[in-house]
N, C-alpha and C positions, 0 to 999 in steps of 0.2 A: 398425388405426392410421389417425386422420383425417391426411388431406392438405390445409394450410390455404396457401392464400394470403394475404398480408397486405402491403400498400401503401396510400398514398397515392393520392387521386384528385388528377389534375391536370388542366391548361387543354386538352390534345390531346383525353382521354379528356370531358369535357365537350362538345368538338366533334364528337364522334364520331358522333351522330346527327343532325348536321345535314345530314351528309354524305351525295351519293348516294352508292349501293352503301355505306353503311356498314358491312353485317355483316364481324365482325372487325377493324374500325377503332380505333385507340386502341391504346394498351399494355395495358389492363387488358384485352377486350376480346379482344382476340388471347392474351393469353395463357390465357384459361379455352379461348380456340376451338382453341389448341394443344395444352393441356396438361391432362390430368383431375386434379379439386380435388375435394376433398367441399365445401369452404365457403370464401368468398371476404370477406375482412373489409377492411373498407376504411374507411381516415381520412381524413375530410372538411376543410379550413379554412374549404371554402361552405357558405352557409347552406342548413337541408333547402331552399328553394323553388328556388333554384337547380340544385342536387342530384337534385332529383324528377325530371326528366327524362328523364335520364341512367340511371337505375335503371328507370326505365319499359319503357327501350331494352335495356336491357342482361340484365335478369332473365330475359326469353321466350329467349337466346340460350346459355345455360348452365344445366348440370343441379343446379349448386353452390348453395348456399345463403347469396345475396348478404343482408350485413348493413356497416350503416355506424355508424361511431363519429363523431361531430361534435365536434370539438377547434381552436375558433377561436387563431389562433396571431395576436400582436403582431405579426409580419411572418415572411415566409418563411423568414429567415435566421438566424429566434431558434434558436440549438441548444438553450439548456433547456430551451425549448417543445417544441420535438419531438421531443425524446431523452424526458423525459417523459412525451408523451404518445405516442409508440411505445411507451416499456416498458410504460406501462399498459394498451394496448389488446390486448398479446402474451402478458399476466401473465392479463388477463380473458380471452383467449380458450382463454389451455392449461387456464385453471379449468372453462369451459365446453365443449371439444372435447374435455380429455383429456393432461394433461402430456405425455403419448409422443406425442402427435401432430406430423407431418413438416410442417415448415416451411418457405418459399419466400417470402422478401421479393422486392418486385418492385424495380428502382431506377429502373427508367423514368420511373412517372409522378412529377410532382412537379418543388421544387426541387432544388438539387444538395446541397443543405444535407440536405434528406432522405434522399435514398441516404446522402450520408456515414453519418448515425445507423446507418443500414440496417444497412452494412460492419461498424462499429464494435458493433452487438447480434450480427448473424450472429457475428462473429471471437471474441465474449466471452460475453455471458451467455445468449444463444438461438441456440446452432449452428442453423443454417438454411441452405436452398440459396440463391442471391443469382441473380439471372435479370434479364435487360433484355431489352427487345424495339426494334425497328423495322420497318419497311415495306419496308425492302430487303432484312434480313438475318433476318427473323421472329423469335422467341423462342428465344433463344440462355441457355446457361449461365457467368453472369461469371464471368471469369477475374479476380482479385485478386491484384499480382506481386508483394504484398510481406506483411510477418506482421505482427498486429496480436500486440501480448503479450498471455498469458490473462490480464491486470490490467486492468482498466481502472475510471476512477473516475466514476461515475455524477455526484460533487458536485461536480465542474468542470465541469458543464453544467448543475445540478440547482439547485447555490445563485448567487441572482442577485449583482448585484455588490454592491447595498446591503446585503442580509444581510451580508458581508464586512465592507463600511463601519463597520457597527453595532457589529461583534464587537470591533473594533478603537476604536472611537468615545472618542475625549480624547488619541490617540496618535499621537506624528508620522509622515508619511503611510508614512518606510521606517525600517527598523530594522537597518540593515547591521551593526551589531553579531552580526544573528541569522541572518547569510547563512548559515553553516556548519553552520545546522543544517537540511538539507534535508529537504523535507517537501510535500503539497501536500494533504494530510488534514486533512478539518476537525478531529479529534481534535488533531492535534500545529496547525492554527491556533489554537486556543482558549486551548491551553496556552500559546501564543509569546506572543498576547498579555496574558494574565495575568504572563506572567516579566516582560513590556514595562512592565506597571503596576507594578510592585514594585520593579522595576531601579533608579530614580532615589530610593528610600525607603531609609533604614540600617535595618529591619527585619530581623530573623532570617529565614532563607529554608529550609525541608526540602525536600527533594525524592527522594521518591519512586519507588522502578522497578525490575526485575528488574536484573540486571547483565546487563551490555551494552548496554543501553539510551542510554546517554550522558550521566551526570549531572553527569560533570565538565565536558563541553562545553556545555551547557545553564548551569551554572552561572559559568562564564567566559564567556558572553556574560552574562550577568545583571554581571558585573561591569564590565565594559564599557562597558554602558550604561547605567552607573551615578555620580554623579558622585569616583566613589571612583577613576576608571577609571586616571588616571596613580599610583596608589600600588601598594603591590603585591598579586598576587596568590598566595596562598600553599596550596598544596593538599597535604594530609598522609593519608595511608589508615589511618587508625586501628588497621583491622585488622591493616597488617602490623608494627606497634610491638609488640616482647616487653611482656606486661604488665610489667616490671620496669623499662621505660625509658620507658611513657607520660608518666609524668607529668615528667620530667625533660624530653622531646622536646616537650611541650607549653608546658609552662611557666618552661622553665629550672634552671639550678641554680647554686648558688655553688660557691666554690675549697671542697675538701675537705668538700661536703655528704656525698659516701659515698666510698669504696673505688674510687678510679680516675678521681675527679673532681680533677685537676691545674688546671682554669683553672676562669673564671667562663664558662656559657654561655647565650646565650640560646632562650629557645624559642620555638617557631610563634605565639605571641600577639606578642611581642614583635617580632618579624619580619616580623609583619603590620601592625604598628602604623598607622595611618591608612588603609589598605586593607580586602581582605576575607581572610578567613581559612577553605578549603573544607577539612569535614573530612567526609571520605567513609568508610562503614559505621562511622559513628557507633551501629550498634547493638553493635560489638566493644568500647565501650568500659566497665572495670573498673568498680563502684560506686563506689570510691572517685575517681575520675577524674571520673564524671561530677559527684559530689558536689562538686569543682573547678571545674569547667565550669560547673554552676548561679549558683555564686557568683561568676565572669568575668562571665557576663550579668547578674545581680544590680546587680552593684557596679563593673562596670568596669573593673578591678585584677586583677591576677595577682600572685603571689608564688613566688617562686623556688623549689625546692628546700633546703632548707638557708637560708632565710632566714625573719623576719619581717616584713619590711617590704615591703608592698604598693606596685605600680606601677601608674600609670593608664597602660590600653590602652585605644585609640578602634577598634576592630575589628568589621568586620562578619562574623559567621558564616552561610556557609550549611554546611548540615550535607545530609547523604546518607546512605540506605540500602537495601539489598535485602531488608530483614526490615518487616514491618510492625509498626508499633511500638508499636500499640494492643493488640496480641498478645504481643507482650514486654512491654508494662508488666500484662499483665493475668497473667502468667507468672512479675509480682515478676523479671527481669531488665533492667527498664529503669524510672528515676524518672518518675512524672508528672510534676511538677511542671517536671522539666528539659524534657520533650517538649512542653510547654505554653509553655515559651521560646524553645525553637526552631520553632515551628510556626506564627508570628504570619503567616508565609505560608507555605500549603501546596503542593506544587505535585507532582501523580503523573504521572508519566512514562511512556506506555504503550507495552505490549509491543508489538517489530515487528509480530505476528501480527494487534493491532489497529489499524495503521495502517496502514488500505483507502488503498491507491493509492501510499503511499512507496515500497513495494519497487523500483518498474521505475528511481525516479528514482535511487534509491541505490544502485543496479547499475550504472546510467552514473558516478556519480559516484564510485561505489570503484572501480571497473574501471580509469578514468582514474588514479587514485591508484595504483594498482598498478602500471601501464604506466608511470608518469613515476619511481617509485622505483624501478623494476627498469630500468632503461632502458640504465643505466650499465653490468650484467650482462655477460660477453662470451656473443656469442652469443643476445642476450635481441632476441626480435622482436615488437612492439606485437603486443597480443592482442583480438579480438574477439569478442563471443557469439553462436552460432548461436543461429535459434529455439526448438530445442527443447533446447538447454541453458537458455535467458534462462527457456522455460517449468515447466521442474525447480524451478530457484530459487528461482524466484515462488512453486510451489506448497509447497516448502519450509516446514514450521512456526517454524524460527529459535528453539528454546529460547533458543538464547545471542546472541538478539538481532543488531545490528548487528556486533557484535565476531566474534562467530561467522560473520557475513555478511562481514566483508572475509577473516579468516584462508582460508576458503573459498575465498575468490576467488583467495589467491595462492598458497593451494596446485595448485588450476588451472592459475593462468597458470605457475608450475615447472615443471610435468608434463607441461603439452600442450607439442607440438613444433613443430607447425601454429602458422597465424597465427589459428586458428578454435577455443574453445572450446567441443568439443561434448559431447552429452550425456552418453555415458561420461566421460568427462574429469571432468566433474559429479559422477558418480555416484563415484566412485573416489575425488572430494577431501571430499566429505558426510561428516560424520562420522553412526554412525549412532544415530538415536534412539528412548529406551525406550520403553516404554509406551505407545507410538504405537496404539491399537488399532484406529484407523479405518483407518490403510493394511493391515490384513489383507484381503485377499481372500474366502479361505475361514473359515468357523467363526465367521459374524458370527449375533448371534441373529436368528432369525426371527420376524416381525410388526415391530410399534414404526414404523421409519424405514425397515426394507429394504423397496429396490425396485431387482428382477430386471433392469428392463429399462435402466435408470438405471446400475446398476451395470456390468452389459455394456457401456455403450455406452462408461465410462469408460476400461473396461480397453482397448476396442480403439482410442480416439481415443489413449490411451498409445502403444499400438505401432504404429499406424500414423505416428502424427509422430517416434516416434525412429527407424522403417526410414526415412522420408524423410528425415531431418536426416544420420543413418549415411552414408545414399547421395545426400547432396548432389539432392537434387531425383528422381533416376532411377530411375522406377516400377517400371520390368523388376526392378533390382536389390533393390529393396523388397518388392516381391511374393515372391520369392524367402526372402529375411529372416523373413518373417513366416507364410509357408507358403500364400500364395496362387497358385491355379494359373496366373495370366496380369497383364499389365498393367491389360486392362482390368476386371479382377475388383477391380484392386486401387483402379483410379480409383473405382470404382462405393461401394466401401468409402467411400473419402472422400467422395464426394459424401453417402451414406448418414449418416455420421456426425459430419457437418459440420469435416473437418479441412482448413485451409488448404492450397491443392496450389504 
């Protein structure tokens, strides 16, 4: 397994040969004269003639094999310049050293903006050792006292601001209608502002998404910001209407239209009248129902049960469902033509699973939700997530979406006693899912994707952060948990396999 170094060169480690006595001067410098590297990789924002020097000095001095990547940055503070071009120079060198190959970012040289990147790749997508140096204290291994979540979003440093700009471009600058749908994924921004363009339009609206997803709340902000927003909003779930009272609950009915109809009533059109009208798993509903419905958007009008006489309705539909409905109609159980009226905006709602970077936000924000309705409980004490609870969840697949993601959360905060929601705790409120076949272990096929060493290293970066979370920081009692013989066998573990101490 190669041993890489990987930093930044900065203004000290440039002085470093000008200096007398300079051998092992610098932070780069001292840490090759400290520390044995196979190859030393290093990112430049100076230009090669500045740079040549410095490598002149430095090459005769180490057995490593110094190579430099030249990555001119806008200024030193830009984080998506540097987040960037760190990941690309870490992505090119595991292709060239070797995936398995052991890692050590430096944080020394450089700006501070750098290390941040450094912390934030070691803590998430390239476990890595994190080292600093100085000239009083030499080449030391960083201590980091707090936990980065295994989440983190590359595109909040990656896309600049005009990208954003653009994405949103014709749209007033905020959309507090759409606060409540929490997000920071370019997937769910794209979506927001498409609902954003449509909002202010009487257009038919679909939307799209597994359940749980959130279509009624996506859809009530669509209303909102819409100029419909003070009439009402009316939302009916198709699916749970007996097919023998759809159309009555939709559209109304008169005195004595059937057997138990004593008044005149009206229905969900009518009740929606100058507003919008959300009808959710619109793919539950009967032929003949929809054949109703076609003719509402048609024509305008509703007619009652037990009547002839047509009513003008000014109603906006948006419609919702968890079936795809290009599949039902191709299945002869849903109308084109009705699908072709509700779909004049399309709009698909993506699964938790694909929206990189929502989860960590939406664990603060239902955790808080849960804390503030339970509050009232006797006995109920605000609840918080440990690390390696917060990293369970994260890595959580979420079939049942968001919905599945709060129930989770309060069956948790029920059950734990503590003020600390940890990993067991977790594991005990997860309900658990089928067909899961990547979380097996054992009896995975051989060749394809498996790799031995990748796979180990998952399982043990598992158990060594739930014996640390278990035991609240305390390595003795960790070591112990997990069947290592000593404390420091068990730090070495961490350092080895890049787990937060």
């Amino acid at each position: 397994m190669n041993r890489l170094l990987i930093c930044w060169i900065g203004k000290a480690d440039l002085q470093a040969p000008k200096e007398e006595q300079s051998v092992g001067k610098g932070p780069i410098a001292r840490a090759l004269s400290t520390r044995s590297y196979d190859a030393a990789v290093l990112i430049s924002d100076y230009s090669k003639k500045v740079v040549a020097p410095f490598l002149n000095w430095l090459r005769p001095q180490t057995e490593a094999a110094v190579t430099v990547h030249y990555e001119p940055l806008s200024s030193p503070t830009n984080f998506g310049q540097i987040y960037e071009a760190a990941t690309r120079v870490v992505t090119e060198s595991l292709e060239h050293h070797g995936k398995n190959s052991d890692l050590t970012f430096h944080l020394s040289p450089g700006a501070p903006a750098m290390a941040a990147v450094w912390i934030i790749l070691a803590k998430t997508r390239f476990p890595a050792e994190l080292i600093e140096s100085s000239e009083e204290h030499g080449v030391k291994t960083a201590s980091v006292p707090f936990d980065i979540s295994a989440e983190f979003i590359p595109d909040l440093l990656r896309v600049p601001d005009e990208r954003l700009e653009q994405l949103t471009a014709g749209l007033p600058p905020e959309a507090p209608e759409f606060a409540d749908i929490i997000h920071r994924s370019r997937v769910m921004a794209r979506l927001i502002a498409k609902a954003r363009r449509v909002a202010p339009r009487s257009v038919s609206v679909l939307i799209e998404g597994e359940s749980g997803t959130g279509k009624e709340l996506l859809a009530r902000a669509i209303h909102r910001a819409s100029p419909r927003r003070d009439q009402p909003f009316k939302a009916v779930n198709c699916g749970a209407i007996p097919a023998e009272l759809v159309e009555t609950e939709l559209f109304g009915h008169e005195k004595g239209a059937f057997t138990g109809a004593g008044r005149r009533k009206t229905g969900y059109f009518e009740d929606a009248d100058g507003g919008t009208l959300f009808l959710d798993e619109i793919g539950e509903l009967s032929s003949p129902a929809q054949v109703k419905l076609l003719r509402i958007l048609q024509e305008g009008e509703v007619i009652r049960v037990g009547s002839t006489t047509p009513l003008k309705v000014d109603v906006r539909i948006i419609a919702a469902t968890n079936r795809t409905l290009t599949e039902e109609i191709a299945a002869g159980r849903f109308r084109e033509d009705l699908f072709y009226r509700l779909a004049v905006a399309s709009l698909q709602l993506p699964p938790l699973r694909e929206r990189k970077g929502d989860l960590s936000l939406l664990l603060d924000r239902l955790l808080k939700q849960v804390n503030e309705e339970l509050a009232q409980e006797p006995g109920y004490e605000h609840k918080k997530l440990s690390p390696g609870a917060r990293n369970i969840l994260i890595s959580h697949p979420w079939p049942g979406n968001v919905r599945e993601l709060l129930n989770t959360l309060q069956r948790a905060a029920f059950w734990t006693s503590e003020t600390t929601i940890r990993s067991e705790d977790v594991r005990e409120a997860l309900l658990p899912v089928t067909g899961k076949e990547e979380s097996k272990i054992l009896d995975r096929p051989l060749g394809d994707d498996l790799n031995l060493p990748d796979l180990l290293a998952s399982v043990a970066r598992h158990y060594l952060t739930r014996a640390l979370d278990e035991t609240q920081g305390n390595k003795t009692q960790a070591a112990h948990l997990v069947g290592l013989p000593s404390y420091q066998t068990f730090t070495n573990w961490l350092s080895k396999y890049g787990v937060n101490r």
